[in-house]
C-alpha positions in Angstrom: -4.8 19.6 14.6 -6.3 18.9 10.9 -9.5 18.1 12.7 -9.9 21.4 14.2 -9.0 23.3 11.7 -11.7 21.5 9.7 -14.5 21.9 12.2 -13.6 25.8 12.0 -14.4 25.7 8.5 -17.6 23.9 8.7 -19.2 26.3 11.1 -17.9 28.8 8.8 -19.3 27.5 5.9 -22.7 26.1 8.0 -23.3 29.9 9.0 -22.4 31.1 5.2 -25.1 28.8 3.6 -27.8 28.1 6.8 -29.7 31.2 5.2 -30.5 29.2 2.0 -30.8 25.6 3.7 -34.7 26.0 4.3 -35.3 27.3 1.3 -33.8 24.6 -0.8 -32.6 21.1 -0.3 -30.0 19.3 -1.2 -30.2 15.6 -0.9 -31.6 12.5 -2.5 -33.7 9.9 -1.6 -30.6 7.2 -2.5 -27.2 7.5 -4.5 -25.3 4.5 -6.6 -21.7 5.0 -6.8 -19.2 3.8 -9.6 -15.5 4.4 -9.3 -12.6 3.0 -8.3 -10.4 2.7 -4.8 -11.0 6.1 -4.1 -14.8 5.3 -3.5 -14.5 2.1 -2.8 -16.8 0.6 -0.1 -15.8 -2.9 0.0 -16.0 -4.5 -3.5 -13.1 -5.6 -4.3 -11.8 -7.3 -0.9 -15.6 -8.8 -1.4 -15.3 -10.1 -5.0 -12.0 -11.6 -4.8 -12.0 -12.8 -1.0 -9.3 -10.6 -0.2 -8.0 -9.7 3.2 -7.1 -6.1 4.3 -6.0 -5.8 7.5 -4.7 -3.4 10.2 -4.1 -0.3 10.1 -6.7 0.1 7.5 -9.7 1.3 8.7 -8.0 2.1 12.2 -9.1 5.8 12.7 -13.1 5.7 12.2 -14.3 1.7 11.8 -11.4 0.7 14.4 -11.6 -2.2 11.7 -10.5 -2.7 8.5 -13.8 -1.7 6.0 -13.2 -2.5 3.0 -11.9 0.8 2.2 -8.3 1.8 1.2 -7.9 3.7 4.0 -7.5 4.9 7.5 -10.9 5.8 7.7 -13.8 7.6 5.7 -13.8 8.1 2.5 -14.7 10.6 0.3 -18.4 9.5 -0.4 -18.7 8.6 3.2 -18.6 12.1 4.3 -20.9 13.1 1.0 -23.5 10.4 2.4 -23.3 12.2 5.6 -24.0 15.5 4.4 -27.1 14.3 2.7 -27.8 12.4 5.6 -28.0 9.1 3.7 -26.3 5.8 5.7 -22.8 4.7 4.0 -23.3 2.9 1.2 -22.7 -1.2 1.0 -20.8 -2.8 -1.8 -23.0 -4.3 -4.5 -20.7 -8.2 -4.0 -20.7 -7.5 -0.2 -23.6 -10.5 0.9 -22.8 -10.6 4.6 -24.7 -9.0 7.3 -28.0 -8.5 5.6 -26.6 -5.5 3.8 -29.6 -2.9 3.1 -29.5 -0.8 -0.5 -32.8 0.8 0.7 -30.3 4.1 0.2 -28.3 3.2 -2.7 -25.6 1.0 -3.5 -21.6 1.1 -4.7 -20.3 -0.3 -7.4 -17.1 1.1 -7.3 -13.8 -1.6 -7.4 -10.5 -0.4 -6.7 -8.5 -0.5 -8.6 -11.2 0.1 -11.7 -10.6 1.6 -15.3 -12.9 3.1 -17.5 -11.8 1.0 -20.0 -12.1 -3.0 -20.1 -9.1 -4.1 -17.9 -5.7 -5.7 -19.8 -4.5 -8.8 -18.0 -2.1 -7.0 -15.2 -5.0 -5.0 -14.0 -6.3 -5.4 -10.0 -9.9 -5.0 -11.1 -12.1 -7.2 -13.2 -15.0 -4.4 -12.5 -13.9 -1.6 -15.4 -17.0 1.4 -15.7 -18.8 -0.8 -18.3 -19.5 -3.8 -16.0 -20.1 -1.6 -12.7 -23.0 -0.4 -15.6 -23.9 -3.8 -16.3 -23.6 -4.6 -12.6 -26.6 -1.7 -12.3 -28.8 -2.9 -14.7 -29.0 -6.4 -13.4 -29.4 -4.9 -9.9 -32.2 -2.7 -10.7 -33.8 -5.3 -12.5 -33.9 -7.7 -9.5 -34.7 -5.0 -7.3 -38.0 -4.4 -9.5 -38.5 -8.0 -10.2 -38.7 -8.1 -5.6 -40.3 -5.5 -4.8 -43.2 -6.8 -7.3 -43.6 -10.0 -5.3 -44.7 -8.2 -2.1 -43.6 -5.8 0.6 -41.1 -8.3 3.2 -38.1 -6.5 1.1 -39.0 -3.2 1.2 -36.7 -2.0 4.1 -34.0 -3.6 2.1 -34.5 -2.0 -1.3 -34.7 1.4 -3.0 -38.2 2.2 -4.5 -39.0 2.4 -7.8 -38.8 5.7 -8.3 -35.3 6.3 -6.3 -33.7 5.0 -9.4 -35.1 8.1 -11.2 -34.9 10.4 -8.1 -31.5 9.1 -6.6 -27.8 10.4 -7.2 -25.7 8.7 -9.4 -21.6 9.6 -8.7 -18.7 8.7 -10.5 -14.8 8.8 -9.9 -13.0 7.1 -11.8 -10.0 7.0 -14.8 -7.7 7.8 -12.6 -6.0 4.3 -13.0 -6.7 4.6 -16.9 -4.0 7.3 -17.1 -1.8 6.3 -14.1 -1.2 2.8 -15.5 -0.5 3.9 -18.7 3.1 5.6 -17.9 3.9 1.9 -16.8 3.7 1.1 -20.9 3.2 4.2 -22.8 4.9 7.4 -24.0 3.3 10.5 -23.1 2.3 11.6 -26.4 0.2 8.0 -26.7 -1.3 8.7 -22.9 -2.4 12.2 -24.2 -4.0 10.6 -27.6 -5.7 7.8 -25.2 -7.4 10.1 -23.5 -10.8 11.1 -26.1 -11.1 6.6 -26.1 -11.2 6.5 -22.4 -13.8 8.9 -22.2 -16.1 7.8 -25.7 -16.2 4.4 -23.4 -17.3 6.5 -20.3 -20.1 8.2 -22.5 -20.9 4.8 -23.7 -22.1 4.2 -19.9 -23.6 7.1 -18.8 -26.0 6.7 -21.9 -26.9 3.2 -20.4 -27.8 4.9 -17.2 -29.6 7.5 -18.4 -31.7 5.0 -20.7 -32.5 3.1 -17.2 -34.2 5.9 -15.8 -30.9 7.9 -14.1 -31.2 11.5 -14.1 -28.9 13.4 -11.7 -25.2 13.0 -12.7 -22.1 13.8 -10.4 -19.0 13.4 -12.0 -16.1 14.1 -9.7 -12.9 14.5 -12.2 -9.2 13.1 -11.5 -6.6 14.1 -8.9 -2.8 15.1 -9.5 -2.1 11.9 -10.5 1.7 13.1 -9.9 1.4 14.0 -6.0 0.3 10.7 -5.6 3.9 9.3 -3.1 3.8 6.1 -5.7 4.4 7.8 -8.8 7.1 10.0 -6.8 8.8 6.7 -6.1 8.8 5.0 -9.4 8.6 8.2 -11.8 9.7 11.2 -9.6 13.4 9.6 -9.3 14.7 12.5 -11.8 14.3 15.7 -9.9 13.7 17.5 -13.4 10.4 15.5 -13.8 8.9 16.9 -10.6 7.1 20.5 -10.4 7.9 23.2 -7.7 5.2 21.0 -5.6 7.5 18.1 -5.8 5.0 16.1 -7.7 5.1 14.4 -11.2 5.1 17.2 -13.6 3.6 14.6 -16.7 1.7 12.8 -14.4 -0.3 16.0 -13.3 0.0 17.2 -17.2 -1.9 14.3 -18.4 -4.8 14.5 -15.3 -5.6 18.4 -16.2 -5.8 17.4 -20.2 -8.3 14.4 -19.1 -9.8 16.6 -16.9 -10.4 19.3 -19.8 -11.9 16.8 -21.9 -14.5 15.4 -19.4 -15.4 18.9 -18.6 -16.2 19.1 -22.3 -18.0 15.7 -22.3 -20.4 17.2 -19.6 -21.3 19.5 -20.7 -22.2 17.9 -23.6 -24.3 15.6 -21.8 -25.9 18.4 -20.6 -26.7 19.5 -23.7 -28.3 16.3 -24.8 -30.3 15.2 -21.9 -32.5 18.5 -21.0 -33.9 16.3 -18.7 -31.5 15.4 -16.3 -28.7 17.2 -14.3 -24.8 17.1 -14.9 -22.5 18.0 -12.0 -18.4 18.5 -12.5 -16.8 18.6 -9.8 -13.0 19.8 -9.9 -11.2 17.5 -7.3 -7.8 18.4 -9.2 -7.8 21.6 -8.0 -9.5 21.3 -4.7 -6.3 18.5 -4.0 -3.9 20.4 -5.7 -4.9 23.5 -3.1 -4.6 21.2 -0.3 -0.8 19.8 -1.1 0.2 23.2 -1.8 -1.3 24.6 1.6 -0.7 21.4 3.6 1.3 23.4 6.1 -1.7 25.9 6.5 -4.8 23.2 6.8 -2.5 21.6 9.6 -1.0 18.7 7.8 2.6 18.1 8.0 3.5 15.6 5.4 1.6 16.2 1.8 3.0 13.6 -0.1 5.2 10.6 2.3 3.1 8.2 3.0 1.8 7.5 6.1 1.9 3.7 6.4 4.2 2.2 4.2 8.4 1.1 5.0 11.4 3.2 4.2 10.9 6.6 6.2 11.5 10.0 4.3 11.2 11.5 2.3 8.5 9.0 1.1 8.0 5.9 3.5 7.1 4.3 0.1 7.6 0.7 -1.2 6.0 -0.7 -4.2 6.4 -4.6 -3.0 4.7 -4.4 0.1 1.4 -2.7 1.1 -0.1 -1.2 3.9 -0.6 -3.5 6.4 1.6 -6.3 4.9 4.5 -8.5 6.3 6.9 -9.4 3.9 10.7 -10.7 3.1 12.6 -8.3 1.4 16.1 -8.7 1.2 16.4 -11.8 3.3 14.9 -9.8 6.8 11.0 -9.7 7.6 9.3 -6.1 7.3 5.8 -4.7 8.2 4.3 -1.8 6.8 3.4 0.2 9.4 1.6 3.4 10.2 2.8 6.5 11.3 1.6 7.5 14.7 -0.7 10.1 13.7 -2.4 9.6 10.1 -4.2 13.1 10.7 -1.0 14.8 9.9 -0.6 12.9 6.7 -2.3 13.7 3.3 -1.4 10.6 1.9 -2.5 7.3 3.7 -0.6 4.4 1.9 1.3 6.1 -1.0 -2.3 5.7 -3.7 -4.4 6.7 -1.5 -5.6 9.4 0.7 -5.7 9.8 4.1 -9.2 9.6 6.0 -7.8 13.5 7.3 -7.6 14.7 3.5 -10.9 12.7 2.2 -12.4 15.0 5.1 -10.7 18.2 3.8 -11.6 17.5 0.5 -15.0 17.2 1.3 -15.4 20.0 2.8 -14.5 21.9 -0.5 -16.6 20.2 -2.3 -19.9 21.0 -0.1 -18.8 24.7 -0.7 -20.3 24.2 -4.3 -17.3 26.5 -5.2 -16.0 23.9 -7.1 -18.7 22.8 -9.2 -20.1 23.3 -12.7 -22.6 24.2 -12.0 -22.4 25.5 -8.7 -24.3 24.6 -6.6 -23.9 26.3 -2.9 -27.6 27.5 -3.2 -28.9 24.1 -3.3 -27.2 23.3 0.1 -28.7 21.6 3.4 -26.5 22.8 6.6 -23.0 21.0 6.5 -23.5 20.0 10.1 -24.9 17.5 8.9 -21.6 15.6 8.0 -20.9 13.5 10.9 -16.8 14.2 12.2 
């Protein structure tokens, strides 16, 4: 049903926009991605020689990807739009991956800033930066010893011509509750960005000038911070999410607003791009009813049942012993119903809703629906 409904939309928005897609184009000859699991590609099941297995990946790959997901994420369906091939993880060496069209750095499970000891990544923003740098350089250092790479790596000039997208700090501010008052989250916030400003100045000094910065979801509609934070029914908003959680994400969200524009302000020559996911998310849970989901915030695959089918000690996918009898998480029988895939993560039904909003340009700072090729183009 969600897939219908979306396909209405597109055609909608196709014959809103096919007016201006001759007369200007939006795409890019590559893109390079940093973020976290909501972009994720396959870097961290890569770097640490992890396993995920069934159901994730079930409803597109009919394998598990690499991504936390049933499916497609986010970025997938943005590649698609610009008709650019999905991009490979930077650590993923098997199958002669190509980065002709870009590459991801994003790890799930990434912060902005440098990781404490109890983090999942070892890939915070700076080192997805330094992962770039190295890469570009041995891109340029191959592609200077002849032409038997080429259909493997981006040009020269795609570094300054390509796209370079970010999400990510969501994990900055949701694993703070786990250790911090509110108040300290809140006063956090302008360090987590100075460190994110710190790396887009890196990039921008290696030749990157076309900037797309997608800013955090409500962190409190997320099913796991329902289950560990949301116990008190006081601490949830009419939306039954995490009022404090969703709190600190629109303050963050404020301040990297600010912090584009900024940028924008200091490099003339390039392009900043805000895109407001909060509210493009928030507009989904609300309407879930409406966009033909049935369940906005229980998780799809997961143990438990309602209201949240949520378990913090075993993950998607995962058989374990919890008190003293085996269990599987296991997915519901239709994810498309479901906004929320896993209890972090969203479902490949909601990455494609989500995307569709954000190919309206309607969301953007600037907006940018006049720059738009045909959203056919995404592939459902």
């Amino acid at each position: 049903m969600a897939k219908s409904t979306y396909l209405i939309q597109i055609i909608t928005l196709c014959s809103i926009f096919i007016s201006v897609a001759n007369s200007v184009a939006f795409n890019y000859p590559a893109v390079f991605n940093f973020g976290d699991s909501n972009s994720d590609t396959g870097e961290l099941v890569a770097a640490l020689g992890d396993f995920l297995d069934l159901p994730n990946g079930q409803t597109y790959f009919k394998t598990p990807s690499g991504r936390f997901c049933d499916g497609r994420l986010i970025i997938d369906f943005l590649m698609d739009a610009m008709n650019l091939p999905f991009l490979n993880a930077y650590l993923d060496s098997i199958g002669i991956p190509s980065f002709r069209k870009g590459c991801n750095f994003a790890a799930a499970g990434s912060t902005i800033l440098p990781p404490t000891a109890q983090a999942v990544s070892p890939f915070p923003f700076g080192i997805q930066v330094a992962q770039f740098v190295r890469f570009k350089a041995r891109v340029l250092e191959l592609l200077a010893k002849g032409k038997k790479l080429d259909k493997y790596l981006p040009t020269e000039d795609y570094f300054s011509k390509g796209l370079y997208t970010f999400d990510i700090g969501q994990n900055d501010l949701a694993g703070a509750f786990y250790s911090k008052t509110f108040d300290q989250i809140l006063a956090l916030i302008p360090t987590v960005l100075t460190e994110f400003e710190t790396g887009i100045k890196t990039l921008h000094d290696q030749g990157a000038r076309n900037f797309w910065i997608h800013n955090t979801g409500p962190l409190g509609c997320l099913t796991q911070n329902v289950a560990k934070f949301g116990t008190d029914p006081s601490s949830l908003d009419e939306l039954g999410c995490v009022s404090n959680h969703n709190q600190a994400a629109k303050l963050f969200n404020l301040q990297l607003h600010a912090l584009t524009k900024k940028l924008q302000g200091q490099y003339t020559d390039s392009n900043f791009t805000y895109v407001d996911i909060y509210t493009i998310k928030s507009n989904l849970i609300a309407n879930y009813s409406k966009l033909g989901f049935e369940q906005p915030i229980m998780a799809c695959c997961g143990i438990g049942g309602p209201p949240l089918n949520y378990d913090s000690r075993i993950s998607c996918g995962n058989t374990k012993v919890l008190n003293g009898t085996s269990v599987t998480a296991k997915a519901c029988s239709d994810s498309s119903q479901y906004v929320n895939w896993d209890g972090i993560h969203y479902s490949e039904a909601a990455n494609q809703y989500v995307s569709s909003q954000i190919l309206t340009g309607k969301f953007s700072d600037p907006p940018f629906s006049d720059k738009m090729s045909c959203l056919l183009n995404i592939k459902f």
